[in-house]
N, C-alpha and C positions, 0 to 999 in steps of 0.2 A: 472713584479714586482720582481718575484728571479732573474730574471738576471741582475737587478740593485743591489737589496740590498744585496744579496748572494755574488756578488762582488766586490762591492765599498764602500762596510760600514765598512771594514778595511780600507781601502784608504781615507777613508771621516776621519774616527780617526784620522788620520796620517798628515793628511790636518787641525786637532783643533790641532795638537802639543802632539797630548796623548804620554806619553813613552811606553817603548817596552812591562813592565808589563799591563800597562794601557788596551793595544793593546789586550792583552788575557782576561781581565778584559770584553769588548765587546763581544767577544765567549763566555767564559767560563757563567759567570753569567744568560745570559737569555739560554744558554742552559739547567742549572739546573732550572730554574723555569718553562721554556716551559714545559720541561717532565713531571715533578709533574701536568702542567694542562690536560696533560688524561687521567689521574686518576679521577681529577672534571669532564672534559666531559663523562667518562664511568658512571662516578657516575648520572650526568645529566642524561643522557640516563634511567638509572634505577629508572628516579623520572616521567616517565611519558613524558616527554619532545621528541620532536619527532627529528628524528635524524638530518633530515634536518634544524632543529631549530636551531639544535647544531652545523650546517656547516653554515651555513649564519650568524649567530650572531659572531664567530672565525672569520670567513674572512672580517666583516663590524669593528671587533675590529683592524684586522691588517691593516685595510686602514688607522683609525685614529691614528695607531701611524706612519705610512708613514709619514702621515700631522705631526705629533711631530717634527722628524726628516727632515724637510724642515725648523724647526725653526731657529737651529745655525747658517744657511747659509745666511738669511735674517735677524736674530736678534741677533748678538753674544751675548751670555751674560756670569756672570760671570764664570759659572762653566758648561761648554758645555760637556763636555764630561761626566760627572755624567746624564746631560739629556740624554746625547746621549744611557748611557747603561741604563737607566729605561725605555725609550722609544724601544731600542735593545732587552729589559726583558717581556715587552707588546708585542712587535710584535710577540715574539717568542711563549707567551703565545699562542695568538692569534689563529697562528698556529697549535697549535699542540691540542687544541681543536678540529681540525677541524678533522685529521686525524683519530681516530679510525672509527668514524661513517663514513668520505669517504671511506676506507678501506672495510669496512661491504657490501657498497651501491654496490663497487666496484666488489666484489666478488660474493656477489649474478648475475651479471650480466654479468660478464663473464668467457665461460664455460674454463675449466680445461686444455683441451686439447691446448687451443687455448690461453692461458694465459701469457706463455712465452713470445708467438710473439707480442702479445696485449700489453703490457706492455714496449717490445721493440720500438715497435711503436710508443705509446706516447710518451715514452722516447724520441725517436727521433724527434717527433713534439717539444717535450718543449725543447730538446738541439738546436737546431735551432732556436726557440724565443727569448732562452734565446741569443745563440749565437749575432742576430742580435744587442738584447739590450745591449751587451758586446761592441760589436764594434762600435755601434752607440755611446755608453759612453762614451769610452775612446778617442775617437775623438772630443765628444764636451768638456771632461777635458782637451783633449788636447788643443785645440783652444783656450779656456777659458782661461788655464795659459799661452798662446803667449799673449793675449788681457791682461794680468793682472787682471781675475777675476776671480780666480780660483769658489770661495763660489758663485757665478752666473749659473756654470757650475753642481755644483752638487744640486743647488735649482731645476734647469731644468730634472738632473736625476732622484732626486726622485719626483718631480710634478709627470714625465712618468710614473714613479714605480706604483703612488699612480691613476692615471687615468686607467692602466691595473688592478690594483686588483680592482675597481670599474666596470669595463667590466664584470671581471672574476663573480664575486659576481654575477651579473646580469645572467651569463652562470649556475652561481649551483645553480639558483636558479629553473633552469627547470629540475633539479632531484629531483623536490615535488613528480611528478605522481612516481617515482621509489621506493617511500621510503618506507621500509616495517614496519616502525611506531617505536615505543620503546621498548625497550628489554621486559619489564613488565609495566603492568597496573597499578602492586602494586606497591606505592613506596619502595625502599629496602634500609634500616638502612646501614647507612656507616658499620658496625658490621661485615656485610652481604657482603659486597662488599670487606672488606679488608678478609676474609673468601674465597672467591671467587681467590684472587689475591695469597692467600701463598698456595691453591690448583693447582693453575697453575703452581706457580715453583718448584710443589712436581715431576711435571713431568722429568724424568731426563735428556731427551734428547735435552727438550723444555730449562730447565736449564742451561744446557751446551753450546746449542747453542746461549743463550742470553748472556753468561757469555763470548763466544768467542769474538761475536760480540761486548760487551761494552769493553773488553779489548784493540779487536785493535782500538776500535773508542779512545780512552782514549789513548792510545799508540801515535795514530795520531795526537791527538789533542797536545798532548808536542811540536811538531813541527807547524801541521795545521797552524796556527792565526801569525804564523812570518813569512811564506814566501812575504808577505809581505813587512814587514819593511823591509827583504831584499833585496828586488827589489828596493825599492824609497829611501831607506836610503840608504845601502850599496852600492848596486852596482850603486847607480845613474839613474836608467831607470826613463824615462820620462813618461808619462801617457798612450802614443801611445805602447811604450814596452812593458809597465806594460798591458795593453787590450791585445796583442799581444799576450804574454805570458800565460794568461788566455785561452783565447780564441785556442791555442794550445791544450788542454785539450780538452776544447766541441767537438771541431773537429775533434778530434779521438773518442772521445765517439759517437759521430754525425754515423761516418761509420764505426762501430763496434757494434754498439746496433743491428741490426740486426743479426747479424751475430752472438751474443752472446744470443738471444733468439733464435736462431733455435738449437743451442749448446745444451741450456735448455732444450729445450723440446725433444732432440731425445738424448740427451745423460746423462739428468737429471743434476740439480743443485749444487748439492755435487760437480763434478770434476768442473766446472766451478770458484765456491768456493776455491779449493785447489788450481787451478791454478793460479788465479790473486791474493790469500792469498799468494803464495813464490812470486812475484813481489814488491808488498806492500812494503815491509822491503827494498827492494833497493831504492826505492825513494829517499828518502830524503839523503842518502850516496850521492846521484850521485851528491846532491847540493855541496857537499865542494871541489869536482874537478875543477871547475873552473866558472867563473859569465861571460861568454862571452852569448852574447844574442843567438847567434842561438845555442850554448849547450842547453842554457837553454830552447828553446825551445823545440830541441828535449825533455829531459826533461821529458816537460808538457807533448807532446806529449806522450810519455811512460804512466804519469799518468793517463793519460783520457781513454786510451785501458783497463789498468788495473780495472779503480775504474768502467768502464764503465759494467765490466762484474761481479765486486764487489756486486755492487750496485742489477742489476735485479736480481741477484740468490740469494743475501740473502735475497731480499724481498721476490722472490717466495718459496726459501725454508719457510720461517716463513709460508705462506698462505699450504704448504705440510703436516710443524706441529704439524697441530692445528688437536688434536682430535674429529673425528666427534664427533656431539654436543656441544660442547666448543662455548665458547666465543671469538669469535675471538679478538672484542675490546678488551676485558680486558687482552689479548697475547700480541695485540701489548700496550697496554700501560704501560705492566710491565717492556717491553722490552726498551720501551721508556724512562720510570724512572732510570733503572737501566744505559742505556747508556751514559743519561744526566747526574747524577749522573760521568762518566769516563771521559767524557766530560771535566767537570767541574775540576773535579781532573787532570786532566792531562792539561789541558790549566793552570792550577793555578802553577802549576809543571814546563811546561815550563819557565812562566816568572820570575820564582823565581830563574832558571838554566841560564837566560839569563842576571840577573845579579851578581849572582853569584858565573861563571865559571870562571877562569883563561886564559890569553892570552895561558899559556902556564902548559902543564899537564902531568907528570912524571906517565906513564905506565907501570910499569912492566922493569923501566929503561929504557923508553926508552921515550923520549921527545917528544910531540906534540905540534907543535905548529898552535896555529887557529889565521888565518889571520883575521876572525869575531868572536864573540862571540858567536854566534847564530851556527858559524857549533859545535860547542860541545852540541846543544839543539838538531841539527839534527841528530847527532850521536846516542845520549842517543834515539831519538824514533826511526832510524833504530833497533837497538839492540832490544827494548821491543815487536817494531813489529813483529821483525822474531822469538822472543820467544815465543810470545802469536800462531803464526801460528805454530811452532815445537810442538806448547801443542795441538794443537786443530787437524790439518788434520790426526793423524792415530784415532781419537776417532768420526768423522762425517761417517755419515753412509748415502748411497742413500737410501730417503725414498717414492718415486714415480715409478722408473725403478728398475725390477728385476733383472738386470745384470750393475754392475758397470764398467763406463769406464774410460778410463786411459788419463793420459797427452796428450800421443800422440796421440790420439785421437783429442783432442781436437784442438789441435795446428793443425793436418791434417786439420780437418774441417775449425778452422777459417782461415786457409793457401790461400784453395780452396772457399771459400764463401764469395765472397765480395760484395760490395755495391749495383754494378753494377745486377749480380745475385740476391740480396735481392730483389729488385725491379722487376724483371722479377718476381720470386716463389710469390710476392703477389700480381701483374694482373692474371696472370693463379691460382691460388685460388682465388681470385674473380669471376674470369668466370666459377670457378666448384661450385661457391656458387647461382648463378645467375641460372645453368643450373638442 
């Protein structure tokens, strides 16, 4: 299901005709109202409801707006793309119901030590499903638009999307026996819960670190939702490019999650953090150097190493955070709001800058000219990116390892530690776990 709808539900917009704001309007929107719903599921949670109730009933919502979103393709009607983002707004919901109480089930289960790698792991199971369902896509959009059916090709998409999240549903639902019930017995007055949520941000560490992360997610998002339209509109790629191009990405994150969970766990999260935060901010620069396809691959390629070691250490730092006794849900779901919340602002942001900007932009005297509209959006979130990271890594601090380590470090290790090796270090622990 994410590996359909994660990414070709910009490409499916693009395919009703949405404009380039429209296109952000798809992001932007259901990211602000997903967030706000783990606020309700934390809230759920404290009315007695048991948590597993609260993951199956999110993941049975997201399959029916799956089935929403197969409508356009089989029934156009007048105003597709307004379905398309309330059905985008549902899904996201959906989701993000689900997550606080997965997070919770998650973490009671497993241990500390072993967390980094564990989560590496899955990582790289779901970057590989998703992978397949990437290139499986963009092959049947591809064929579909030789055949002249394009809306054939993406009804068949999302059907797959919406038969995996009905699988999956079926898979969480055998984490009944796991579930250690609801927060309280009592039910506890919204009063109480919004009480609960501005004690957590008293925390200052916990604060700042949420504040880094919705920045650069919010920084991201100004560009995020148009590479896109750059690829099918601008430069012309066909569907086959456009998976291609995607699919660059997974496939570095594919043979670097390992390598970037063993980082975490013997070298802690913080450096991992600092180091793919100064990569981040070159992304999207590297877009206005040129639209030639295997650039752009590498590219991707660049982003998927980065976001790939992005991604697990700021989840694990968030699980390092949380003060014993705390709430973990209500951690991540402040985090959740506040991000969706930058989200949203910075997707609104960009396509306001994408119609807004000038072919050509007098700096400082000195004349730029953008051959797209779109590289002055990608400019604007280089720049915010590398400022939100210049604000944040001298003020993160290692909160697991009593001795911090450096760049080079890091870059040592993941130099020396590849794929190949990942796969050896987890048969031989296995066999020290057997023995």
């Amino acid at each position: 299901m994410s590996g359909v709808c994660d990414n070709y539900l910009g490409a499916f917009a693009i395919f009703l005709q949405a404009s380039t704001q429209q296109v952000g309007w798809v992001v932007a929107i259901p990211q602000l109202v997903g967030a706000w719903a783990q606020l309700v599921s934390v809230w759920l949670g404290r009315h007695g409801i048991r948590r597993i109730g609260v993951i199956l009933a999110g993941a049975a919502f997201q399959a029916a707006m799956v089935a929403v979103v197969i409508g356009p393709c089989a029934f156009p009607g007048p105003e597709p793309i307004a379905l398309l983002i309330i059905a985008a707004m549902l899904f996201q919901a959906g989701g993000h119901l689900v997550q606080p109480h997965w997070r919770v089930l998650m973490v009671s289960l497993v241990p500390i030590a072993r967390r980094g790698r564990y989560f590496a792991r899955r990582s790289r199971i779901a970057a590989v499903t998703s992978f397949v369902a990437l290139a499986a896509g963009g092959l049947v959009l591809h064929v579909a638009a030789q055949l002249g059916l394009p809306a054939a090709g993406f009804a068949l998409l999302f059907g797959a999307a919406l038969i995996g999240r009905l699988v999956s549903l079926r898979l969480l639902g055998t984490l009944a026996a796991f579930d250690p019930g609801p927060t309280s017995s009592a039910p506890a007055p919204p009063r109480t819960l919004w009480r609960e949520l501005v004690t957590t941000l008293s925390d200052q560490a916990f604060r700042r670190f949420t504040l880094f992360v919705a920045l650069m997610q919010g920084a991201v998002a100004i560009a995020g939702p148009f590479f896109s339209v750059h690829m099918l509109r601008n430069l012309g790629f066909n569907y086959a490019e456009f998976m291609a191009s995607l699919a660059a990405s997974i496939v570095l994150q594919l043979l670097t999650l390992n390598s970037w969970g063993y980082v975490s766990d013997h070298l802690g999260n913080r450096i991992v953090l600092v180091t793919t935060a100064l990569v981040i901010p070159v992304l999207p620069l590297l877009w206005v150097f040129s639209g030639n396809f295997w650039y752009i691959l590498a590219v991707q390629g660049l982003a998927g190493l980065a976001w790939g070691g992005f991604t697990l250490s700021s989840s694990n730092y968030l699980y390092d955070l949380r003060p014993a006794g705390s709430e973990l849900a209500s951690f991540a779901a402040v985090q959740a709001v506040i991000s969706g919340l930058a989200v949203f602002c910075g997707a609104m942001i960009g396509g306001w800058l994408a119609a807004a900007l000038p072919p050509m932009m007098d700096l400082g005297g000195v004349t730029l000219g953008l051959t797209h509209p779109l590289y002055g959006v990608f400019l604007v979130s280089a720049a915010l990116r590398l400022a939100v990271t210049l604000w944040f890594t001298p003020r993160v601090a290692e909160i697991r390892l009593s001795q911090a380590a450096t760049v080079n470090q890091v870059i040592y290790r993941l130099a020396r530690f590849n794929p190949v090796t990942g796969v050896v270090m987890d048969m031989l622990g296995a066999v020290r776990r057997r023995r």
